[in-house]
Structure formats: C-alpha cells, structure tokens
KEKE-3310 file (N, C-alpha, C; in steps of 0.2 Angstrom, whole numbers, plus 5000, padded with zeros to 4 digits):
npx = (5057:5060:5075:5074:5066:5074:5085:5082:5075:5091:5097:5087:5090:5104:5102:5098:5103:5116:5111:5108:5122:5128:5131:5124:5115:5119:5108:5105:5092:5085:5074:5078:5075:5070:5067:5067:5068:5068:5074:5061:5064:5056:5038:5022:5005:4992:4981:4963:4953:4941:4924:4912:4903:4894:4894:4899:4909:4915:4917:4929:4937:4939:4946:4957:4965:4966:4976:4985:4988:4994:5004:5013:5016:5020:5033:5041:5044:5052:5068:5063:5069:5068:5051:5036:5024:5005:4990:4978:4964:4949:4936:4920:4902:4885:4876:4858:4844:4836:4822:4816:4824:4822:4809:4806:4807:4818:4823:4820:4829:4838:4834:4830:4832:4848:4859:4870:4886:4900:4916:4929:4945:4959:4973:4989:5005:5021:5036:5054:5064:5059:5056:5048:5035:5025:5027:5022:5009:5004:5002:4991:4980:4984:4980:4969:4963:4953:4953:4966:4976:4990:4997:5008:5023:5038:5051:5063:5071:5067:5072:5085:5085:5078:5088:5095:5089:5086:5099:5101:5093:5099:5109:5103:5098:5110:5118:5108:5110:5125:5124:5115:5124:5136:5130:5129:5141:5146:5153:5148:5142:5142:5128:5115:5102:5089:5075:5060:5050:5036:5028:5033:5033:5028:5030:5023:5030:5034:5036:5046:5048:5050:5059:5060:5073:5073:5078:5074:5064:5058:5060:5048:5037:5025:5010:5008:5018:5020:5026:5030:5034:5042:5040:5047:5050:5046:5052:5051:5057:5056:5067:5069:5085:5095:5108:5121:5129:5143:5151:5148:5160)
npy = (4204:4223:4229:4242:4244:4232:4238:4249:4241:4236:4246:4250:4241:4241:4255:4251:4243:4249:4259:4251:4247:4258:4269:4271:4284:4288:4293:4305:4309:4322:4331:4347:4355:4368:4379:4397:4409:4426:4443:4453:4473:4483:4488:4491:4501:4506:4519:4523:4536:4544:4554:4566:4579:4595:4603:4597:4602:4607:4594:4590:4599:4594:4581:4581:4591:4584:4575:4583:4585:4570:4571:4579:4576:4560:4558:4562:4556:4547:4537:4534:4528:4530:4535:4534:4542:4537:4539:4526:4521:4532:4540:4552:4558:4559:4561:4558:4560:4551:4544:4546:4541:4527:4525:4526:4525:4513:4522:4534:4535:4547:4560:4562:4573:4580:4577:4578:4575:4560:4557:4545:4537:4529:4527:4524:4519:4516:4512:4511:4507:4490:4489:4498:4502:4498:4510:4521:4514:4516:4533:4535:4536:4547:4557:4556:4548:4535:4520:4510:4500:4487:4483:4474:4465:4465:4462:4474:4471:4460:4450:4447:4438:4429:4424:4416:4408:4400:4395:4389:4378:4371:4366:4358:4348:4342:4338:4327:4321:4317:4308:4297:4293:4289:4278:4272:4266:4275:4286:4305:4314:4330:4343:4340:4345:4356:4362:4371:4365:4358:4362:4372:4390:4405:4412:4426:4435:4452:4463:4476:4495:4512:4523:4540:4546:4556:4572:4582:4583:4586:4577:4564:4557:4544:4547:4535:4520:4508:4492:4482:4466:4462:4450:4435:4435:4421:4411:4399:4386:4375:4364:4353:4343:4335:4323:4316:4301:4291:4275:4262:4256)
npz = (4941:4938:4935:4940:4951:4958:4961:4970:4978:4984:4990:4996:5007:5011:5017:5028:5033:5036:5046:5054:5061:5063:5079:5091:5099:5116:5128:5144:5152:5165:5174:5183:5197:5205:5218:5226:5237:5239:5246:5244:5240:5236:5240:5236:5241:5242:5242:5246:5241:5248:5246:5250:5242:5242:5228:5212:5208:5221:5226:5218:5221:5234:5233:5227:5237:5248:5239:5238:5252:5254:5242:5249:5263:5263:5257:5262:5274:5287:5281:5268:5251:5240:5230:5221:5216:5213:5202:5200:5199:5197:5201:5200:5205:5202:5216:5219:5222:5235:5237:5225:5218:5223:5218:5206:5189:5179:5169:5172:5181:5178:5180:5194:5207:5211:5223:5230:5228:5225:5227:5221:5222:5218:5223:5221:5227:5226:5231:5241:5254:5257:5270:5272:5272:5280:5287:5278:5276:5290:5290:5283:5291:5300:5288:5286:5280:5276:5271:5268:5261:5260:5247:5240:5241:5232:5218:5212:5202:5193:5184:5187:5197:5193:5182:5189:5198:5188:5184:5194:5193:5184:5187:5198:5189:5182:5194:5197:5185:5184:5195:5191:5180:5185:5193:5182:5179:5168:5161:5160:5147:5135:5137:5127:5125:5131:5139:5146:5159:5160:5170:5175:5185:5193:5208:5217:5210:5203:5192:5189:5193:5189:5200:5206:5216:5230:5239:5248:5255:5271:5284:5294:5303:5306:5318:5323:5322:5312:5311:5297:5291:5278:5265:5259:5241:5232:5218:5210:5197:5185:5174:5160:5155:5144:5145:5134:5136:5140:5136:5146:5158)
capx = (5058:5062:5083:5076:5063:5079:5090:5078:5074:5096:5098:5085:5092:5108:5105:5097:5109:5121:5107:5108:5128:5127:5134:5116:5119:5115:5108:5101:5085:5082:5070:5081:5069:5073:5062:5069:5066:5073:5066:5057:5066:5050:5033:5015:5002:4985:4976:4956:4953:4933:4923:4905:4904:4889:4893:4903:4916:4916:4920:4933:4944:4942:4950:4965:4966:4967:4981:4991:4992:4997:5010:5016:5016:5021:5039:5045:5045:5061:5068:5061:5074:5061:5043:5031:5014:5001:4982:4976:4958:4945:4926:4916:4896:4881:4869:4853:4836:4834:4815:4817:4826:4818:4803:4807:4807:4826:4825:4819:4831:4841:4830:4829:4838:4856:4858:4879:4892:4905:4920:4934:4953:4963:4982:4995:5012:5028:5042:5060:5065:5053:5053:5045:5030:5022:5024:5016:5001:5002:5004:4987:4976:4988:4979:4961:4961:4952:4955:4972:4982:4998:4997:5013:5029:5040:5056:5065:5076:5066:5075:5091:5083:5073:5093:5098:5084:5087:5104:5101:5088:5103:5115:5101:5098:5116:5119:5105:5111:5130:5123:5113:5129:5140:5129:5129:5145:5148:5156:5143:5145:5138:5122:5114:5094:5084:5067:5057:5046:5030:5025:5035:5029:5034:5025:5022:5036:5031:5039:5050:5047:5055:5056:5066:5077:5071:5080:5071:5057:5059:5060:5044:5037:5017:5011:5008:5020:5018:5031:5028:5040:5041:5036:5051:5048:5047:5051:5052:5060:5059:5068:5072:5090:5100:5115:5124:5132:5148:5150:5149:5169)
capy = (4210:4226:4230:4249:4238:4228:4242:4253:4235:4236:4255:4250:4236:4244:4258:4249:4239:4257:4261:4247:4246:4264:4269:4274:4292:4287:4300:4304:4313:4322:4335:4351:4359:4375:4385:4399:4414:4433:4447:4460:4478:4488:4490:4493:4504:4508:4522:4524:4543:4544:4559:4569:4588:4598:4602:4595:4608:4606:4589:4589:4602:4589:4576:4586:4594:4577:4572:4586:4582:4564:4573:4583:4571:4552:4559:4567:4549:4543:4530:4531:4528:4534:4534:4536:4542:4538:4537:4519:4524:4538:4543:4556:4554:4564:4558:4558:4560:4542:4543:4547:4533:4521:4524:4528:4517:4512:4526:4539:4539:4552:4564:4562:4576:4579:4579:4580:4572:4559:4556:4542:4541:4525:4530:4520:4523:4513:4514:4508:4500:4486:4490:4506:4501:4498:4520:4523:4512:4520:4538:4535:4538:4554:4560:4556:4542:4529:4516:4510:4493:4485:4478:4468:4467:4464:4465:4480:4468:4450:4449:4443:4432:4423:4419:4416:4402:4395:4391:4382:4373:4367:4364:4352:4343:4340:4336:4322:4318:4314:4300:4289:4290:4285:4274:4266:4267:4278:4295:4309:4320:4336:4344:4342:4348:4361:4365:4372:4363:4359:4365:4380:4392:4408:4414:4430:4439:4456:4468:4482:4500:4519:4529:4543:4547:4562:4572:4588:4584:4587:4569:4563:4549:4546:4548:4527:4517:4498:4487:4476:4464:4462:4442:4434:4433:4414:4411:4392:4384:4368:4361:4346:4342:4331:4323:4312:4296:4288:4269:4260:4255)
capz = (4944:4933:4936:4942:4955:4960:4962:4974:4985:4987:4991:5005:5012:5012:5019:5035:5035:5038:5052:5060:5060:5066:5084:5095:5104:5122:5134:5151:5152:5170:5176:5187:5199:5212:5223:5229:5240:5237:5248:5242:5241:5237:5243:5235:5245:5239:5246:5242:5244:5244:5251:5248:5245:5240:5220:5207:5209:5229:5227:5214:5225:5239:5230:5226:5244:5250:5234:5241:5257:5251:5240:5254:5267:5259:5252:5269:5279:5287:5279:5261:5247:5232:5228:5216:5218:5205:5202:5197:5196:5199:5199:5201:5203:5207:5222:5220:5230:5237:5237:5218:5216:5226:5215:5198:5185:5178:5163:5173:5186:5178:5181:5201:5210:5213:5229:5231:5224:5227:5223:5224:5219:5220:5225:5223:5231:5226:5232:5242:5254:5256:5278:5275:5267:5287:5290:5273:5278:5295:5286:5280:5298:5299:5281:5287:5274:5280:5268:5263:5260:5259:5241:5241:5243:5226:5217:5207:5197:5194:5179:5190:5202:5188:5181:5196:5199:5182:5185:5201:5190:5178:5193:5200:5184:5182:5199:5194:5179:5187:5203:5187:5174:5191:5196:5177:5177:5162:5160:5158:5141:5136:5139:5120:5124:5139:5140:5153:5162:5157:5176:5176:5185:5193:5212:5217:5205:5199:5188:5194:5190:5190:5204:5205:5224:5231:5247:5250:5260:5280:5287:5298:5308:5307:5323:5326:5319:5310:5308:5293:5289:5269:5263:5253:5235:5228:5212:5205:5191:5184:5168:5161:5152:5142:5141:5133:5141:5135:5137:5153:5158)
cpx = (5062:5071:5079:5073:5069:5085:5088:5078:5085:5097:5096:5091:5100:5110:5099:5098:5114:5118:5108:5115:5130:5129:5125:5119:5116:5114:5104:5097:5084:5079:5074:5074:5072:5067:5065:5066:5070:5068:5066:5064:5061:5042:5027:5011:4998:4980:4970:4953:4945:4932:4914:4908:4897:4889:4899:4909:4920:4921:4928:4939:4945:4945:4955:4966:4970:4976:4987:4994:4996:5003:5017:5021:5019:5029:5046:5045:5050:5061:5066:5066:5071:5055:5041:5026:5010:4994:4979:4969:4953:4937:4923:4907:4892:4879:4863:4846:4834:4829:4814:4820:4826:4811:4800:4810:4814:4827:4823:4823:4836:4840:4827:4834:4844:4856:4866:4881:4898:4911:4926:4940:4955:4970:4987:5001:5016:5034:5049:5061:5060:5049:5050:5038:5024:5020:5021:5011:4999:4999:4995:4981:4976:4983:4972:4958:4959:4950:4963:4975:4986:4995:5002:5020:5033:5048:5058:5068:5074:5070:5082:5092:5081:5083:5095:5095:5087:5094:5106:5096:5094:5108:5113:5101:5104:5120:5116:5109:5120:5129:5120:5118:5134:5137:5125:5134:5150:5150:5148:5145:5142:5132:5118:5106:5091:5080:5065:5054:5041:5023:5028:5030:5032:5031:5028:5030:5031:5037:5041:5047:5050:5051:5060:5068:5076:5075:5080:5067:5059:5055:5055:5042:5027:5016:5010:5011:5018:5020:5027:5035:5038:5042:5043:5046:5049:5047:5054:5052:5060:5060:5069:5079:5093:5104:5116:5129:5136:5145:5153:5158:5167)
cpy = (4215:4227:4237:4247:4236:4234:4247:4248:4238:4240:4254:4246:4238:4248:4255:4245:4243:4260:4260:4245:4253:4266:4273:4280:4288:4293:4299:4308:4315:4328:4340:4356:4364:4379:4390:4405:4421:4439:4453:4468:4483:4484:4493:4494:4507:4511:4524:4530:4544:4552:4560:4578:4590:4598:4598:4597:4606:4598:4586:4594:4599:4584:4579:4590:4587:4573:4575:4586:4577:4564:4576:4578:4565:4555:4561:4562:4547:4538:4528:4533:4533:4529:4537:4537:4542:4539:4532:4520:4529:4538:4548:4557:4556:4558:4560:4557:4554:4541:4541:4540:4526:4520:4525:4524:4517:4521:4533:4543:4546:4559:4566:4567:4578:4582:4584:4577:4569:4558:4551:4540:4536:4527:4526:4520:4519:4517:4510:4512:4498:4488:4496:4508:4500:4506:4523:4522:4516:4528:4538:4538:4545:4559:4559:4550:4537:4522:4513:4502:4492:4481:4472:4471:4465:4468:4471:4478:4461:4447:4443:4439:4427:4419:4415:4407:4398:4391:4389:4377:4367:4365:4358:4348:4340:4337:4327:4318:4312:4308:4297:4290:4287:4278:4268:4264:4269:4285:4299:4314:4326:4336:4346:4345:4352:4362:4367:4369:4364:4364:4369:4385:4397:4410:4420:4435:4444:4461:4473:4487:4505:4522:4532:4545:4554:4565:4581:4591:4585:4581:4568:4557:4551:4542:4540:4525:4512:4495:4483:4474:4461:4451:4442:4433:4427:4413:4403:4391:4376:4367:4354:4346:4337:4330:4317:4308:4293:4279:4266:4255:4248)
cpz = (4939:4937:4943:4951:4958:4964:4970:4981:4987:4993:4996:5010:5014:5018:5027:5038:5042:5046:5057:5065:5066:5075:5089:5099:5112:5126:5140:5149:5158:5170:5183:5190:5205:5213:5227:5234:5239:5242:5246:5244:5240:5235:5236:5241:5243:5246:5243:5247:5240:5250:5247:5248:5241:5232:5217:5209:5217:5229:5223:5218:5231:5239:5229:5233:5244:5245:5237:5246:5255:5248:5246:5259:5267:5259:5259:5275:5281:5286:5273:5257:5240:5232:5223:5216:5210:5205:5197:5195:5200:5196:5202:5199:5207:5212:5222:5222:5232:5236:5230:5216:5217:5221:5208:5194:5182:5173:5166:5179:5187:5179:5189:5200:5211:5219:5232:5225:5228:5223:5227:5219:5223:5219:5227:5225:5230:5229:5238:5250:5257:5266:5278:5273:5274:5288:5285:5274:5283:5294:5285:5286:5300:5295:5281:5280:5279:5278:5265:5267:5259:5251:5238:5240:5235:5225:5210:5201:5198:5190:5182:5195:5197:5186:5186:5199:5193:5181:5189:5198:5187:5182:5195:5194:5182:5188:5198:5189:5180:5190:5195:5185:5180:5191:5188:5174:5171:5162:5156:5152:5142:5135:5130:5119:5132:5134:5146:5154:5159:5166:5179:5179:5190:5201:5214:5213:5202:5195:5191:5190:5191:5196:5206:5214:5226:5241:5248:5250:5266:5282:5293:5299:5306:5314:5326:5323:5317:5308:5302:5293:5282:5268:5258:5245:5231:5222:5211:5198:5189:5175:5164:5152:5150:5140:5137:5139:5138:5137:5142:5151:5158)
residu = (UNK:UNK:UNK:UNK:UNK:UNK:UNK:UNK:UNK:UNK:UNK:UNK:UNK:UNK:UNK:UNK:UNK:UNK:UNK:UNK:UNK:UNK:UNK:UNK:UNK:UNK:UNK:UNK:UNK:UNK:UNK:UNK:UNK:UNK:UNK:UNK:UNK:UNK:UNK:UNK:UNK:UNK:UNK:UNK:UNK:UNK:UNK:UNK:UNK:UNK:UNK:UNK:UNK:UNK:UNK:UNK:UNK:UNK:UNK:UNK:UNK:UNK:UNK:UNK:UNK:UNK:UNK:UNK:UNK:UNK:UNK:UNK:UNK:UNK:UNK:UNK:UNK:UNK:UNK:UNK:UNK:UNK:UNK:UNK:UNK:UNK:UNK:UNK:UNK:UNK:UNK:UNK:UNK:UNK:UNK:UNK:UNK:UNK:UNK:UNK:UNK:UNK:UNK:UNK:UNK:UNK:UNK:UNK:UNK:UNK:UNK:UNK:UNK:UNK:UNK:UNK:UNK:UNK:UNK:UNK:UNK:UNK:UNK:UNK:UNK:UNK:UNK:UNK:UNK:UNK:UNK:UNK:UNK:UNK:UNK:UNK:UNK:UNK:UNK:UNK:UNK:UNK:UNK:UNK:UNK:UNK:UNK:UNK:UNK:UNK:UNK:UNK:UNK:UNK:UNK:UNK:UNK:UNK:UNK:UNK:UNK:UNK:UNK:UNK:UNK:UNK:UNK:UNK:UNK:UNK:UNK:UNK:UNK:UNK:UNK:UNK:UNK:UNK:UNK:UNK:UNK:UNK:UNK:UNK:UNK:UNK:UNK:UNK:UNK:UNK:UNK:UNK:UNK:UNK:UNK:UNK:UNK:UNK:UNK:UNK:UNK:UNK:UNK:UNK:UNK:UNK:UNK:UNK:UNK:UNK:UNK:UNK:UNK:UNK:UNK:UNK:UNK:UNK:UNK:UNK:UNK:UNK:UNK:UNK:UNK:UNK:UNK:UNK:UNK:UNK:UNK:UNK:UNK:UNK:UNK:UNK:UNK:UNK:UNK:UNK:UNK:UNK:UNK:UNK:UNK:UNK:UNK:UNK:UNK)
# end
C-alpha cells in the first residue's frame, strides 16, 4: 500500500471515528394545527342591471339611468359605514329578427335585422359593516332590479387574522411538543425548524379593499327589510415544528 493510499484510509477512519464520538442533536418533530373563525366586517353584493330598448343609444342611456339611481340610492342607507360601487362586467348587443335567425346559415346571420338592443351591467357594491349587506340586497326591489345577490361576506384586514391563526398554530405544536418531552422525561429546548403544512390551506379568506366613509347622503330604509346574518370567516393553519430535547433525567 502507497504511504499517500495509507494516509487517506487513516483520515477516514479517524474522522468516523470523531462522528461516531460526537454528541447526536435529539429533537421532537410535531405537527401545530388551528382552525379558527373571524367574522366578517364587509359585504359583497352583485347587482345584474339587464334591460331592452329600441336603439343603441336608447339602451345605453337606460343602463346609466338605472347606475344613477344605484348611485343615488345604495350610499344613503342607515347603517352603512362606506361603499364602493363598481362595474365588474358589461354588454351591449343588437337583437335580431328571430325568423332571420332561425333560418340563416351561421355567416349570414349578421345580416338579419336589428330589431332592439340589450344591454347588461354587472354591479358590484362593497362595503362596511358586514350586517348591512341584507338592506343593500333588499335595495335592489326598491331600484326595479330584479337580479341581485349576496356574494359574500369577507374580511378588510386578513393579513391579522392569518397571524393570528399561525400563532395558535405554534402554540399548539408547542403545547405538543412539551406532553412527549415530559412524558420522556427530558427538558424541551428550542424551536431549531417551521414549515407549513403540506395541507395548509386557507377557507373562504378574501382580500380587503379601499372604500372611502361617506356622510352626506339623506339616510334611508328600503321598503322590506332582510336581515342577513354575515358567515364567520375560517381560516386554518397547520405547521409542523422542531425542537430540540435535552437528556432524559
């Protein structure tokens, strides 16, 4: 065997030797899981503002009649803290001689008649506090809409529930982590690794958004009221943590 051969074999054996000699880190591994519930301080409320009118023109000034009202009206509601009105999507789109387009081959049918025009306007309404989101929907009868839904209830600030949750998550897995190191009799150290869950996951949480506080509209009731009562918001957490564990007594 060459010396450099001889010297390289040492170095190993040596150093697993040093390895083996070595003091093992011991740790817990446990999985921190929390489900909580937060509720809702503002409201989604989608109005679908459709109609017919003779020309183009006609129709598009009854879409905006109708907006105005909705501006008018919506803002001036006892009990609303601030809203946002917006328009999520819109169409405007001749109608056609039915005869003509019952019997006319795909490419010709642009060429059928115009008979009117419709038009439809989805309208969104955000706004605060989450219990007022029933006389909004109600609002809607009032305004000769005869479309509209509650789209959901949601928070302004998820940012501080989500903490909120994750640190009941690290609480429970600490909690865990204490009952095994007791019950192996060893003092618990510190927390040396977090991850999230591999089944994290977050339910109905949505994003907050701006709406600015409005107070000079003339306060109104819509002529039926509708209690809704707003859904809590659930948000779950799950992590898994690691600590270190001294040596059982």
């Amino acid at each position: 065997m060459s010396r450099i051969a001889a010297a390289v074999m040492f170095a190993a054996v040596t150093a697993s030797a040093a390895l083996s000699q070595a003091p093992q880190t011991r740790e817990i591994i446990v999985t921190g899981e929390v489900s909580l519930e937060f509720a809702p301080d503002r409201f989604a409320v989608v109005y679908q503002v459709n109609g017919l009118a003779d020309t183009r023109a006609e129709a598009i000034a009854q879409s905006e009649t109708v907006m105005t009202r909705i501006r008018e009206a919506v803002p001036g509601l006892e009990g609303l803290e601030s809203l946002e009105i917006a328009t999520r999507g819109a169409s405007l789109d001749p109608v056609r001689e039915r005869e003509c387009m019952r019997t006319a081959m795909s490419a010709q049918r642009p060429t059928c008649a115009i008979e009117a025009w419709s038009f439809e306007r989805a309208v969104i309404l955000r706004g605060a506090p989450a219990e007022r989101a029933g006389s909004v929907l109600a609002l809607a009868a009032d305004l000769d809409i005869t479309e509209a839904a509650l789209e959901r209830f949601y928070l302004s600030d998820p940012a501080t529930a989500r903490r909120d949750v994750e640190i009941a998550a690290l609480a429970d897995a600490r909690a865990k982590a204490e009952g095994l190191a007791a019950a192996a009799g060893a003092p618990l150290g510190a927390l040396v690794r977090l991850q999230a869950g591999e089944n994290f996951r977050q339910v109905g949480l949505f994003e907050g958004d701006q709406a600015g506080n409005f107070n000079v509209f003339q306060r109104s009731a819509p002529s039926v009221e509708l209690d809704l009562q707003p859904t809590p918001v659930t948000i779950r957490s799950e992590i898994v943590a690691a600590f270190t564990l001294g040596s059982a007594n």
